[in-house]
C-alpha positions in Angstrom: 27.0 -47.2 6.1 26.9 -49.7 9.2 23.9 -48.9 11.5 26.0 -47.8 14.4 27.1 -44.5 12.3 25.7 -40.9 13.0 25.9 -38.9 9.9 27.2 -35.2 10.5 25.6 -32.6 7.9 26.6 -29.1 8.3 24.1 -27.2 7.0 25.7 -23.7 6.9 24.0 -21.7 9.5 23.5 -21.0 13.0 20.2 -20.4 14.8 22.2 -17.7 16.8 23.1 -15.5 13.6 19.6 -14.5 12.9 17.9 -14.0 9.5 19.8 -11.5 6.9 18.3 -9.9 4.3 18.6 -10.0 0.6 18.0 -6.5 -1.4 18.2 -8.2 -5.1 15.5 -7.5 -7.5 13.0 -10.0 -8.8 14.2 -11.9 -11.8 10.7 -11.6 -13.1 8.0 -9.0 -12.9 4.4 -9.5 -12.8 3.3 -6.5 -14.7 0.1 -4.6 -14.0 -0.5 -3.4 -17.5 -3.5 -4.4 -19.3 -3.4 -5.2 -22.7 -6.0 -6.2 -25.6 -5.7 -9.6 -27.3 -4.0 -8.4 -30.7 -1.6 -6.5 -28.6 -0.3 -10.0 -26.6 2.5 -11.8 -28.0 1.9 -15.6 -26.3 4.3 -18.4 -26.5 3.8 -21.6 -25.5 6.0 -23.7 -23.1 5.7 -27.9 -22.3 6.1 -29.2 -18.8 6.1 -32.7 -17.6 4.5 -33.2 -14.0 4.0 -36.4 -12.3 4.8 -37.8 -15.9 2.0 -36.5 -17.3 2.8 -33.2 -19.8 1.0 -29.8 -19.4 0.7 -27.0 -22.3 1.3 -23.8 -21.0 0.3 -20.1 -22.6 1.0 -16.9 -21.7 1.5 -14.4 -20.4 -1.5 -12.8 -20.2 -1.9 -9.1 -19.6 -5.7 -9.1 -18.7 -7.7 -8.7 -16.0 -8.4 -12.2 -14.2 -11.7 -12.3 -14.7 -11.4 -12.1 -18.5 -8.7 -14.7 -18.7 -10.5 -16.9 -16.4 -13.9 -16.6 -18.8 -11.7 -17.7 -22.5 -9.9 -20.1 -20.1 -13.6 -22.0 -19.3 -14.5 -21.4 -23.2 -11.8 -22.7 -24.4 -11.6 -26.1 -21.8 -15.5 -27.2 -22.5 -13.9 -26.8 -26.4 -11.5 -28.7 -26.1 -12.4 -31.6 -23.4 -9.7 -30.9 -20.9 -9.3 -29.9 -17.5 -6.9 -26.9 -17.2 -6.0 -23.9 -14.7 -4.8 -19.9 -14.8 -2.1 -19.4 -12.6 0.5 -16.4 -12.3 -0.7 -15.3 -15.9 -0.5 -18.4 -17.6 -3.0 -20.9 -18.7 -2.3 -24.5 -17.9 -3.6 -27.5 -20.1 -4.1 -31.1 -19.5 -2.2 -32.9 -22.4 -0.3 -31.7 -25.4 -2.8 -29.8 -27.3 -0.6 -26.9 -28.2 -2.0 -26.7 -31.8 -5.8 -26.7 -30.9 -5.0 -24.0 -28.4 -3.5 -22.1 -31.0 -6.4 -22.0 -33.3 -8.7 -21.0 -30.7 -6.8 -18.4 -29.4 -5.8 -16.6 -33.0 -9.9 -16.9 -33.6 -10.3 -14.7 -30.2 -7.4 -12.3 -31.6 -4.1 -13.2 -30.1 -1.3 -13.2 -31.7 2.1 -15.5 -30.9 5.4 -15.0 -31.2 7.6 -15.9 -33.7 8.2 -20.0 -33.9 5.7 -20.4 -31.5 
């Protein structure tokens, strides 16, 4: 492009047509339902952020509290900084099979090939 050039992007709206509204259904529910550890079936899932990779577990059906007491127990454990968000716990690092072993010793159970 020569400097001289305006570029014209239509976007695909007008400010005039005002907002509409979308009556679809969440894709995912955050359930209310408390469970106890043996009755959880976890799974773990592997993110890369900022090129750094993060260990995530869940979903956890417990109150916050709870989750956010094994989640401090199980970071001075393991030596890593980590976070509970949206019902999953979030680890620094790819630590999937010390998590593991710390969560089946608290009662959880995982799902199949996880």
């Amino acid at each position: 492009m020569s400097r001289g050039k305006k570029l014209d992007i239509f976007i695909g709206s007008e400010i005039e047509s005002g907002w509409a509204v979308v009556d679809t259904d969440r894709k995912t529910t955050v359930s209310d339902e408390i469970l106890e550890p043996n009755k959880h079936f976890l799974f773990f899932k592997k993110e890369k952020r900022r090129g750094k990779i993060v260990t995530l577990v869940g979903e956890f059906h417990m109150p916050t509290t709870d989750v956010t007491a094994l989640l401090q127990t199980i970071k001075k454990r393991l030596g890593c900084g980590g976070a509970y968000k949206e019902c999953w716990m979030e680890f620094q690092g790819e630590i999937k099979d010390k998590i593991r072993a710390i969560l089946v010793e608290e009662g959880f159970r995982f799902r199949p090939q996880h």
